[in-house]
Structures are given as C-alpha cells and as structure tokens.
NUMAR-490563 format. One line per 10 residues: number of its first residue (from 1); their letters; for each residue x negated, y, z of N, C-alpha, C. Coordinates in steps of 0.1 Angstrom, whole numbers, plus 5000, padded with zeros to 4 digits. Layout:
% NUMAR-490563
NUM> a> X,Y,Z,X,Y,Z,X,Y,Z ~ ... .
***
This chain:
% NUMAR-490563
1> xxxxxxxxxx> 5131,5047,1670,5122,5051,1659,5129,5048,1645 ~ 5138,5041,1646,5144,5035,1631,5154,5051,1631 ~ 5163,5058,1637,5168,5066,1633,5157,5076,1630 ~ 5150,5081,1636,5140,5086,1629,5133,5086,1616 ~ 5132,5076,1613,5127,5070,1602,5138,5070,1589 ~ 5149,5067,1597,5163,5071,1584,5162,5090,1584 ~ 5160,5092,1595,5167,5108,1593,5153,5117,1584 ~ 5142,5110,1584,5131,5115,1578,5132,5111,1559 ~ 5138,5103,1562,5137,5097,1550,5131,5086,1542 ~ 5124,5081,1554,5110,5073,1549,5118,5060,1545 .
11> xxxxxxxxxx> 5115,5050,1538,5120,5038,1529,5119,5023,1545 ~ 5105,5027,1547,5095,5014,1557,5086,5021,1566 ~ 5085,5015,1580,5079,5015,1586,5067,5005,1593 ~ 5059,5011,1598,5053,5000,1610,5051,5005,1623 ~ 5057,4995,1635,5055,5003,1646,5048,4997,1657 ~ 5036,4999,1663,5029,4992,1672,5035,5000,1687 ~ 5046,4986,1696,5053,4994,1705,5046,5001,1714 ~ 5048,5010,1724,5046,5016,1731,5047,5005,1746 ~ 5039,5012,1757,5037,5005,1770,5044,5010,1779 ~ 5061,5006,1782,5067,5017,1788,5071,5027,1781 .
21> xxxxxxxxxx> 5066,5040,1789,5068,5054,1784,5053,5063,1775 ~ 5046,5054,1776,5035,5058,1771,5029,5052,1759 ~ 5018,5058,1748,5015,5053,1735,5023,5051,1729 ~ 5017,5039,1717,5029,5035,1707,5026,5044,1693 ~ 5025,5033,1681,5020,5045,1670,5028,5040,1658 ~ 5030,5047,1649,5041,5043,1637,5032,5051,1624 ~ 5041,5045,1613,5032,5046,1601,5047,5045,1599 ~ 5049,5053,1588,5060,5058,1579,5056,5060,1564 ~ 5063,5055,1555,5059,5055,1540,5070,5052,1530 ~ 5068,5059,1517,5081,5056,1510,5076,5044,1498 .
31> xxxxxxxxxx> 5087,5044,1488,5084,5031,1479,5070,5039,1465 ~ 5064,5047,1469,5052,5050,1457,5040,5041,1464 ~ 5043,5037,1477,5032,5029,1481,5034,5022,1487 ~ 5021,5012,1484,5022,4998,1495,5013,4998,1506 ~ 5019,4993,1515,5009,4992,1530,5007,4980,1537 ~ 4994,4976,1534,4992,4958,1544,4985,4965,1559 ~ 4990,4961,1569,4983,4964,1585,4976,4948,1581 ~ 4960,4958,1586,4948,4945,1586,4948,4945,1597 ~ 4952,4953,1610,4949,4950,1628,4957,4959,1634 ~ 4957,4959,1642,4967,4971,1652,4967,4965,1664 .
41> xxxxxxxxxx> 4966,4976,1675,4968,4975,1688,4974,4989,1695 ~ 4974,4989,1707,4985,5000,1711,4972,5012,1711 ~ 4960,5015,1704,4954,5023,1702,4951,5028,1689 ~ 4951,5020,1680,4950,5017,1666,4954,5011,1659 ~ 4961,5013,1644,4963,5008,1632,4954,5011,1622 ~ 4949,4997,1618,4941,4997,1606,4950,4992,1595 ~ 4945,4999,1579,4955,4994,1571,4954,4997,1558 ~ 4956,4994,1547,4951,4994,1533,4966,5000,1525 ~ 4962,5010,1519,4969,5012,1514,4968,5020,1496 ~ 4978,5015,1490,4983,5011,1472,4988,5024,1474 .
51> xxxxxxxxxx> 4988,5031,1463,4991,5040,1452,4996,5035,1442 ~ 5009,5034,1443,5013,5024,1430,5015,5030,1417 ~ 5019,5047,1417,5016,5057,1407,5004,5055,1399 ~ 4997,5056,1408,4981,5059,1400,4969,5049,1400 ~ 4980,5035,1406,4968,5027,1411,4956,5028,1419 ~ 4957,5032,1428,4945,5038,1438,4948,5034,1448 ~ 4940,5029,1456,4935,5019,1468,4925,5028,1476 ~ 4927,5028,1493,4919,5032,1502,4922,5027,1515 ~ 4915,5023,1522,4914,5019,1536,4918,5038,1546 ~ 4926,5031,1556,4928,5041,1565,4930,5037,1580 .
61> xxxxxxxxxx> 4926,5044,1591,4927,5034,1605,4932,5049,1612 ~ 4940,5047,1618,4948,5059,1625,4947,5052,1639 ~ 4937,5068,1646,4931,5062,1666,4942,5066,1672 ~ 4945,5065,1682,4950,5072,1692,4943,5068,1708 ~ 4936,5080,1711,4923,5078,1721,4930,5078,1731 ~ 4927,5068,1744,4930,5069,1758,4921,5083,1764 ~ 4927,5089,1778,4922,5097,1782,4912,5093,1794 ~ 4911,5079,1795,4899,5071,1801,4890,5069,1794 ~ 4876,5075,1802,4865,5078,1794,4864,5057,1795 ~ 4868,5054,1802,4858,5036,1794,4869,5027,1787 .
71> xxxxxxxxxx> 4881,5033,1791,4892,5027,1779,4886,5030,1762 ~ 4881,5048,1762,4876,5051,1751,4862,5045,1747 ~ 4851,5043,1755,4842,5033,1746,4845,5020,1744 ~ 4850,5014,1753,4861,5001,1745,4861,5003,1735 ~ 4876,5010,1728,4880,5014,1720,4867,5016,1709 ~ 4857,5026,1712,4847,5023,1703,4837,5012,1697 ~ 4836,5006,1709,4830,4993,1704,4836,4987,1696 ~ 4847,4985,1694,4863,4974,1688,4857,4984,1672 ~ 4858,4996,1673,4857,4998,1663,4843,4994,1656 ~ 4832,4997,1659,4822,4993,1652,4821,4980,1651 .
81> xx> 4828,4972,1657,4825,4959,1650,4833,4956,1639 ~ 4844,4966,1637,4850,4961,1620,4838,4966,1610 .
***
C-alpha cells in the first residue's frame, strides 16, 4: 500500500490490515488536511477530519459491509452505539 500511496501522491496514510487476502481499508490524504482515527476495525474507520484551508471540521466513518447477513448486524449494532 505505501507504493501506492507514493505513486498516487498522497503525503499520509492510514491502514486498517487486511485478514489474509481479504478486507483491509485505507484512508489516503494530503497536507491541506488533518486526520485523527477515533476507532477502526477491519470493517470500519471512524475519523475526524481538519480542513486546514478553510478551517472546517466534520466527522466521517467509512463501512465496509461483510457479506454475512449476522457479521452485518453486528456491524450495525457497533454502530449505533457510537
């Protein structure tokens, strides 16, 4: 992922590994912004992110759903409890 990340151009990354050959999620960003990970698991990154341009702040949580229907309400419970 890091050559990727160089050949894209991105400054920083974050990468929640993959299981094997499966999942695994990344967040790529350059220096106009800051990014704190508030949680992450091999389904989800939650994370706040700075607009340092314009000063502007917003929360963002990027899913990545299992194709098991009870992996996926898991998955949603976890979420409604943030």
């Amino acid at each position: 992922m890091e050559r990727v990340r160089r050949c894209l151009k991105y400054l920083y990354s974050y990468l929640e590994q993959p299981e094997g050959i499966a999942g695994g999620l990344i967040i790529l960003w350059t220096k106009e912004v800051e990014i704190k990970v508030i949680f992450s698991s091999k389904e989800f990154i939650d994370l706040e992110c700075k607009d340092l341009e314009r000063d502007a702040q917003m929360r963002i949580t990027f899913l990545h759903f299992s194709t098991n229907f009870q992996e996926r309400l898991a998955l949603w419970q976890q979420i409604r409890n943030f």
